[in-house]
C-alpha positions as CSV (number, residue, x, y, z in Angstrom):
1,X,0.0,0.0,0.0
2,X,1.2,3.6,-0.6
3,X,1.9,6.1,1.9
4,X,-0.2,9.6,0.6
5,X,0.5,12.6,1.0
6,X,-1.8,14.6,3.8
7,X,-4.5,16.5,2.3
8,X,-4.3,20.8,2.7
9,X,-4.5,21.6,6.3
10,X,-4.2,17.6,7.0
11,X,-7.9,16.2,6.8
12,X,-10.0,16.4,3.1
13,X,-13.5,18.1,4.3
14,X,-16.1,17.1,2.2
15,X,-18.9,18.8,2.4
16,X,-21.7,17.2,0.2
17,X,-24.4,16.0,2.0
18,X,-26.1,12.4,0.8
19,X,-28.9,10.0,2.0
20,X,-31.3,11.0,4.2
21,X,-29.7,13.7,5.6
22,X,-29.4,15.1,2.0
23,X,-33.4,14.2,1.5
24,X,-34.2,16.4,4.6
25,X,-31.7,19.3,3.5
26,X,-33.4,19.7,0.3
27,X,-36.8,19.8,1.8
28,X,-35.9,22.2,4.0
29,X,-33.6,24.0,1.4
30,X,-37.1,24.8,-1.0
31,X,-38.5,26.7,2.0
32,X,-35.6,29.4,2.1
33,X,-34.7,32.5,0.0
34,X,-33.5,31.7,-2.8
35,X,-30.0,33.2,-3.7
36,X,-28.5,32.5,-6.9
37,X,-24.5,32.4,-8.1
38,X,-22.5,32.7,-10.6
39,X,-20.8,29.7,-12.7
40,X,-17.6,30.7,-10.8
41,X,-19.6,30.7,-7.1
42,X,-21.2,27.2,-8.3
43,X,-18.2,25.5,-9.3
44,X,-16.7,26.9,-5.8
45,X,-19.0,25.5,-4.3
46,X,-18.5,21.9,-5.7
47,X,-15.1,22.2,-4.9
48,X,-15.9,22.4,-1.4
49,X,-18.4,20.1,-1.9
50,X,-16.3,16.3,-2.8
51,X,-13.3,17.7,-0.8
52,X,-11.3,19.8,-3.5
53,X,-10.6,23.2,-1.1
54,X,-10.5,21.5,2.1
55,X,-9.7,22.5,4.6
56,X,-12.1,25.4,3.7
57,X,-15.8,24.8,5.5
58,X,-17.6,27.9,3.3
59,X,-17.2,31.0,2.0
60,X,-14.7,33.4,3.7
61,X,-15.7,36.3,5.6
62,X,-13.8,39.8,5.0
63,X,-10.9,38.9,7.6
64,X,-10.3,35.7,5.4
65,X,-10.4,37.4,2.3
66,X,-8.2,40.5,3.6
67,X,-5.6,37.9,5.0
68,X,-5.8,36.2,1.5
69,X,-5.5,39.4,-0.8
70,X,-2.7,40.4,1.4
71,X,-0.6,38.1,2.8
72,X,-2.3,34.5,1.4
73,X,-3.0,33.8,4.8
74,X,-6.6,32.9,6.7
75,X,-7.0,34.1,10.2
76,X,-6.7,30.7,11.4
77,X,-3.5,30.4,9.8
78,X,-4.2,28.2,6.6
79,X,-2.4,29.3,3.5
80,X,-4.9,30.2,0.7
81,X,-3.9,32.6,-2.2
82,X,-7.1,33.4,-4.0
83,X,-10.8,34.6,-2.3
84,X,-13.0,31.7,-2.2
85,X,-16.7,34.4,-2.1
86,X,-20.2,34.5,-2.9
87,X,-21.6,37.9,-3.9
88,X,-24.8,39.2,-4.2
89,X,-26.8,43.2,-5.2
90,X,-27.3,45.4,-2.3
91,X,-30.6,45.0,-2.4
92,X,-30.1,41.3,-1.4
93,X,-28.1,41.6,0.9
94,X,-30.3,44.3,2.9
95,X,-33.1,41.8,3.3
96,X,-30.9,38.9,5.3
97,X,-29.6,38.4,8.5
98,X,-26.8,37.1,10.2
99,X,-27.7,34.1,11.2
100,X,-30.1,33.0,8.5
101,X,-30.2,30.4,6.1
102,X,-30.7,30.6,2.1
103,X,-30.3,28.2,-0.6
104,X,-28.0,28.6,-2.8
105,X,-29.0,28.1,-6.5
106,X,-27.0,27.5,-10.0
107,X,-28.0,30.7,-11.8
108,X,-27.7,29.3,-15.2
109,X,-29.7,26.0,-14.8
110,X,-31.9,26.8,-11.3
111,X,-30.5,23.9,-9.9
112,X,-30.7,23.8,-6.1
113,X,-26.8,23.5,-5.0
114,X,-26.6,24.1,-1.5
115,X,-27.5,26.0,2.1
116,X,-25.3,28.5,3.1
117,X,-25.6,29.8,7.1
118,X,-25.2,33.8,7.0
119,X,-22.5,34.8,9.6
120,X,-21.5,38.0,7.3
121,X,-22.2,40.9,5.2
122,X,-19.8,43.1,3.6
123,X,-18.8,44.8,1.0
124,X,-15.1,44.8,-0.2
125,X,-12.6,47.0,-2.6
126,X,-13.0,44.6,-5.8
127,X,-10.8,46.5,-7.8
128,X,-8.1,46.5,-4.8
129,X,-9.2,42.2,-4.9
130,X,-7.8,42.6,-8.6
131,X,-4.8,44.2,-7.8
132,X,-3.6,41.4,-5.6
133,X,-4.8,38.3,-6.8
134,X,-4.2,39.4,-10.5
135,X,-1.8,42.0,-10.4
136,X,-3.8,44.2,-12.5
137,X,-7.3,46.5,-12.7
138,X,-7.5,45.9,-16.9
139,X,-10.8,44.7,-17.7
140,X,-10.1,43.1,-20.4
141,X,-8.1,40.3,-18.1
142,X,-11.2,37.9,-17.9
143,X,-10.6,37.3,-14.2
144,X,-10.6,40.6,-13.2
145,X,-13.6,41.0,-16.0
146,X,-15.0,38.5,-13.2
147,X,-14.7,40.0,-10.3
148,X,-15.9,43.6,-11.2
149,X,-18.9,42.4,-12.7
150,X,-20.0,40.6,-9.1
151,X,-22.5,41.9,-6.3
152,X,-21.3,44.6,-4.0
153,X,-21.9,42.3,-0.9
154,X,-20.3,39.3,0.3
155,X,-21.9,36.8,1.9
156,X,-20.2,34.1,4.2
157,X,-20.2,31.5,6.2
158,X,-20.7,27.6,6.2
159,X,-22.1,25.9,3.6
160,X,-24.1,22.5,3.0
161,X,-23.6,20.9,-0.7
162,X,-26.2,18.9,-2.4
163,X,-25.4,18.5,-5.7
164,X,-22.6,18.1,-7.9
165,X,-23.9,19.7,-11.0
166,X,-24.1,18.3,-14.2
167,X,-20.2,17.4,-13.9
168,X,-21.3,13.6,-12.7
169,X,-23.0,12.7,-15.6
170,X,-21.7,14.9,-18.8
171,X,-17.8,13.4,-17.6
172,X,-18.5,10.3,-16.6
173,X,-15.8,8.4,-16.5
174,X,-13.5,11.4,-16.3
175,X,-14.9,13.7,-13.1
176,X,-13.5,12.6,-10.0
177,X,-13.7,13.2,-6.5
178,X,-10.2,13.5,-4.4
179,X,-11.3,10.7,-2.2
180,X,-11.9,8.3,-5.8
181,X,-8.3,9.8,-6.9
182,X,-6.7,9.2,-4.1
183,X,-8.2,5.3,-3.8
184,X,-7.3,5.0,-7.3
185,X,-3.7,5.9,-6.0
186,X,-3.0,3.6,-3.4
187,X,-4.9,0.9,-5.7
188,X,-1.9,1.4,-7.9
189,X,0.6,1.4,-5.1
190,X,1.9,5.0,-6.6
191,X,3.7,6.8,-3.5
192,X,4.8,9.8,-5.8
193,X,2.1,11.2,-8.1
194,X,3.0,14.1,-10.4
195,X,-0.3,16.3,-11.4
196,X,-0.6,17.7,-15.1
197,X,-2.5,21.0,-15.6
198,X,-4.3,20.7,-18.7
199,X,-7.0,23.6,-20.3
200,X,-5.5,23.2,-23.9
201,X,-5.3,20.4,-26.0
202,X,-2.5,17.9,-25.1
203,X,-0.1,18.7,-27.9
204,X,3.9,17.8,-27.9
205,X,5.2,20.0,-25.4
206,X,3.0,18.9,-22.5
207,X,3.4,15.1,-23.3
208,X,7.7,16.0,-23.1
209,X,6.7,17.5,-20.0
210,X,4.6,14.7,-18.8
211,X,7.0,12.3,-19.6
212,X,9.9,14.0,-17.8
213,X,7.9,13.7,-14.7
214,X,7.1,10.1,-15.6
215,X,11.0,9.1,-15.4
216,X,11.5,10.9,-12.2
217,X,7.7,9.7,-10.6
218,X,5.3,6.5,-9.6
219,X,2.6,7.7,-11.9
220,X,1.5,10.8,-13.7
221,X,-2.1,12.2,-13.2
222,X,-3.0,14.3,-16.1
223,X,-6.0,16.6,-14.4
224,X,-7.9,18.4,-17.0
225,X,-10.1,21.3,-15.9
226,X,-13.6,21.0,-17.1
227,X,-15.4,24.1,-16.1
228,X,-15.8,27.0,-18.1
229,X,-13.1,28.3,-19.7
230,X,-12.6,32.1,-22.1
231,X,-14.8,32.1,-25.4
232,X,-11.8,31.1,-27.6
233,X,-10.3,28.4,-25.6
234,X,-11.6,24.8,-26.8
235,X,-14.3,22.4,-25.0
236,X,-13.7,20.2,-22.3
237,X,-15.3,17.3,-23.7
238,X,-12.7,17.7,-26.9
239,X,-9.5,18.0,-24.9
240,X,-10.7,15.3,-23.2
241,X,-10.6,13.0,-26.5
242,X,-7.1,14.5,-27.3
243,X,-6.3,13.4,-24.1
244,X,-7.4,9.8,-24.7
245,X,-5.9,9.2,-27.9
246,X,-2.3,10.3,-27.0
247,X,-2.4,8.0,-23.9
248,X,-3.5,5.2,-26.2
249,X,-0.7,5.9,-28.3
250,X,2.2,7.0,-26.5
251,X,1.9,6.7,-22.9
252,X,2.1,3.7,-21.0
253,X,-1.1,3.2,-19.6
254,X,-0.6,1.3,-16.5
255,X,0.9,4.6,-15.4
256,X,-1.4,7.3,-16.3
257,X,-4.9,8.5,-14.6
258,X,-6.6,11.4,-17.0
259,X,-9.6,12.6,-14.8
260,X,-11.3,16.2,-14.5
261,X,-11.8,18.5,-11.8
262,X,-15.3,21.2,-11.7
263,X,-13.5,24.5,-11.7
264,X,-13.9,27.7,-13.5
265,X,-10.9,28.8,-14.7
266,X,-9.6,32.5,-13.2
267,X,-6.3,33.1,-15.2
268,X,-4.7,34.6,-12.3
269,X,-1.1,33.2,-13.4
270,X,1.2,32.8,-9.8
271,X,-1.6,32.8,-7.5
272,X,-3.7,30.8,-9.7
273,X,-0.8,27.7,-9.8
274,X,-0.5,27.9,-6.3
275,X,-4.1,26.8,-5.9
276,X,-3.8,24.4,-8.2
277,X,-1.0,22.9,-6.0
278,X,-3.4,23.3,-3.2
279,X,-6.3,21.0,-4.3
280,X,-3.8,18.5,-6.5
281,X,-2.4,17.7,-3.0
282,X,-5.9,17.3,-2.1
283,X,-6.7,15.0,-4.7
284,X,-3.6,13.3,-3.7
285,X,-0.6,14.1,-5.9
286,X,2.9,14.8,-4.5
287,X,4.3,16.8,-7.5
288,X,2.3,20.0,-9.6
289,X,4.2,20.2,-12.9
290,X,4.6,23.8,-13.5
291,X,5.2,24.9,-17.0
292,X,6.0,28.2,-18.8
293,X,2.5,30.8,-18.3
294,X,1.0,28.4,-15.9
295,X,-3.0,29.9,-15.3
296,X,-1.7,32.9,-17.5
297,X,-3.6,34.9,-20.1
298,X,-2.4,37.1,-22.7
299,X,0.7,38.8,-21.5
300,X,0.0,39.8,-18.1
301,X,2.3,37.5,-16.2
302,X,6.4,37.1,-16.8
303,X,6.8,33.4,-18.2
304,X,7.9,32.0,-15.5
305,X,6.1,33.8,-12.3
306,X,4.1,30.9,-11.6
307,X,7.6,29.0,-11.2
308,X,9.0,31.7,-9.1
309,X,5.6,31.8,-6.9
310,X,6.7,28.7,-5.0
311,X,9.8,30.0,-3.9
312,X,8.3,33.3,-2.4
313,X,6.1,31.3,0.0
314,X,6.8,29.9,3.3
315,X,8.2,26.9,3.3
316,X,5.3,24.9,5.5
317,X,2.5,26.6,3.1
318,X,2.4,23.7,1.0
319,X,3.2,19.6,1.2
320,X,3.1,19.5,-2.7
321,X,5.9,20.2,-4.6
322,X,6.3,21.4,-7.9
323,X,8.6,20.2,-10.9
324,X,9.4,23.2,-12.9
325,X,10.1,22.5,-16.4
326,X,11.9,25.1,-18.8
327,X,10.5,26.4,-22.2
328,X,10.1,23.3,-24.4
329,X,9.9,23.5,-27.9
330,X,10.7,20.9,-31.4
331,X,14.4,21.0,-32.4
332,X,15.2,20.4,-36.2
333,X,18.7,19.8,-35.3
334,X,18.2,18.0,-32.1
335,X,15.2,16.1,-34.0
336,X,12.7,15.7,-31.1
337,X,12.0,17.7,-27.8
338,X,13.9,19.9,-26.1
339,X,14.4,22.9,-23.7
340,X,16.9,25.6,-23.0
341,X,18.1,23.5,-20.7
342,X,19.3,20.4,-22.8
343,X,19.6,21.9,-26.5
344,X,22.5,24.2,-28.0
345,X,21.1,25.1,-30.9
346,X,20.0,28.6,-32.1
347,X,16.1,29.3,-32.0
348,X,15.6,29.4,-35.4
349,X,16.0,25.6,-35.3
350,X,13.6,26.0,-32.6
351,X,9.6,25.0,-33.1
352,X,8.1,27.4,-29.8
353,X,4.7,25.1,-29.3
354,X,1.8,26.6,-27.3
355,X,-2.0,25.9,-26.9
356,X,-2.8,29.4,-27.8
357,X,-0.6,29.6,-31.1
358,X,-2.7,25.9,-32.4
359,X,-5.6,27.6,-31.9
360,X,-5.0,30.5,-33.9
361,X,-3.4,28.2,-36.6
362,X,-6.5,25.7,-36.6
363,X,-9.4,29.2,-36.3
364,X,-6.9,30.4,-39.3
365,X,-7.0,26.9,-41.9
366,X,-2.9,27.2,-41.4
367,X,-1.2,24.3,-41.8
368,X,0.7,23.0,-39.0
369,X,3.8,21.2,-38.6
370,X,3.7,17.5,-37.7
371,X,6.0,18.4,-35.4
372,X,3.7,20.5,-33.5
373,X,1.2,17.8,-32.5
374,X,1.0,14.3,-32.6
375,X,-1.6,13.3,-36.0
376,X,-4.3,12.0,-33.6
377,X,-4.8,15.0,-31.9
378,X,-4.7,17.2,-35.1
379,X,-7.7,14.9,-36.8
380,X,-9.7,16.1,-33.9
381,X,-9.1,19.2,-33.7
382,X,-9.2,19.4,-36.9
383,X,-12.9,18.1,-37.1
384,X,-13.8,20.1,-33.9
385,X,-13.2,23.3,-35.9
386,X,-14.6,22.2,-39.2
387,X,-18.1,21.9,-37.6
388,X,-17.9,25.2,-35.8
């Protein structure tokens, strides 16, 4: 049996309710005020729901989110770098109390998702939110876009889950629960567990950098987000096939676990990786690989701040580690894979590969080099975009 790594403040905290305690909740549930969220609250909220953000128990108060924005630290001491709230109009918030109980429903499919206890009101600075967590006010960043778009009131305090979404059934197969990864772990014996970050399509570069961590680890656990993503950037339920297809063909299998996890991406570059080491240790994994503009968008992070993020924070903040992994690109001389660490050879020998240069290529009708993705994965991206 293998010897896992302790869940984020020690203990996963799941939160979603089932049986007949989950029967009485949602009767009780239909008789309170309704209060609906946001894709981002709602996938939040199924985080806390199987596990994901333990040790959080609900959404954070203003201390806890001043402590985060500031210093990435909750009163009670637990490191956390990003706000984990639920905002709603003034004119909401004026009709609660502290102390009260709503339900909390999925604004974009009226689904009943949870009870959150009241225990706070307040507003907060959102564009001073922005600042920290994204290190810039520009509203065209689609994080910050996010949070300036929100309620003016915060509401926490404990929360009840009931449902999971539609995640369950439209992923079957591939949505997972920490406590399922985490069995599926020790099933395999694995005692170091490296976690791949996937919201692109799986093209060369990651599966070099999946396979350096394969040489150095047990297993490798490519984790795919499958919430919503920007406009441009392509469907879960496609990367997902990409996925598939190169661990079919190039991976051994015995050693690889692709599932998903219910999160809306935020772009927020550093702060944004550091969460994702925060709930991959949760689901069980020992090692985040962290690549070149990990959680990035457009140009508002330096390439590698998400790698120099880890090194600016205590050293007890985190059990997880991460393998950084230099800029990897196709060499014509070197004739496969490479990085600035390993290959001498100028950059015009260089093929740079990255998700958001394959997309413009496949939106365009370009061409693109077989070197940039393996033939699998351009037939169905190909397709993908031919039916769009």
């Amino acid at each position: 049996m293998s010897e896992l790594i302790l869940p984020h403040g020690g203990k996963l905290k799941p939160l979603l309710l089932n049986g007949e305690e989950l029967k009485e909740i949602v009767e009780k549930a239909r008789t309170l005020q309704k209060i609906w969220m946001t894709t981002r609250e709602r996938d939040d909220l199924i985080m806390m729901g199987i596990g994901a953000f333990s040790p959080l128990e609900g959404f954070m108060g203003k201390a806890d989110w001043k402590g985060v924005c500031d210093e990435m630290r909750m009163t009670d001491g637990t490191f956390w770098p990003i706000p984990i709230t639920l905002s709603v109009p003034e004119a909401i918030a004026k009709g609660l109390k502290e102390g009260q109980e709503v339900a909390l429903f999925d604004g974009k499919n009226d689904e009943l998702m949870g009870i959150l206890l009241v225990q706070e009101r307040y507003k907060i600075d959102k564009a001073y939110e922005c600042k920290q967590v994204f290190k810039t006010n520009d509203l065209r960043h689609p994080g910050v876009a996010k949070v300036m778009a929100q309620g003016e009131v915060n509401l926490a305090g404990p929360v009840k889950v009931l449902s999971e979404g539609e995640y369950p059934k439209k992923f079957d197969g591939i949505y997972a629960t920490p406590e399922e990864t985490r069995n599926l772990f020790q099933e395999k014996g694995w005692n170091s567990i490296a976690a791949l970050q996937l919201r692109n399509p799986m093209h060369r570069s990651h599966e070099y950098i999946a396979k350096i961590a394969l040489e150095i680890c047990d297993g490798l656990f490519i984790h795919q987000l499958i919430g919503n993503l920007k406009e441009d950037d392509i469907p879960a339920d496609i990367r997902v096939k990409c996925v598939e297809v190169l661990v079919e063909h190039y991976f051994p299998k015995e050693r690889v676990i692709q599932k998903g996890y219910p999160l809306e991406m935020r772009y927020a570059g550093p702060r944004e990786a550091l969460l994702h080491a925060i709930f991959r240790q949760n689901y069980g994994a020992t090692h985040l690989i962290v690549g070149r503009d990990h959680a990035g968008v457009g140009n508002y992070y330096a390439p590698f701040e998400s790698q120099e993020a880890f090194d600016q924070i205590p050293s007890d903040a985190l059990k997880i580690k991460p393998l950084k992994i230099d800029w990897t690109f196709y060499c014509y001389k070197c004739k496969g894979m490479a990085s600035y660490k390993t290959c001498p050879h100028p950059e015009e020998d260089h093929l740079i590969l990255s998700g958001t240069l394959l997309r413009k290529k496949l939106t365009d009708g370009d061409s693109i080099p077989k070197e940039f993705s393996r033939p699998e994965v351009l037939n169905i991206l190909a397709h993908y975009y031919r039916t769009l």
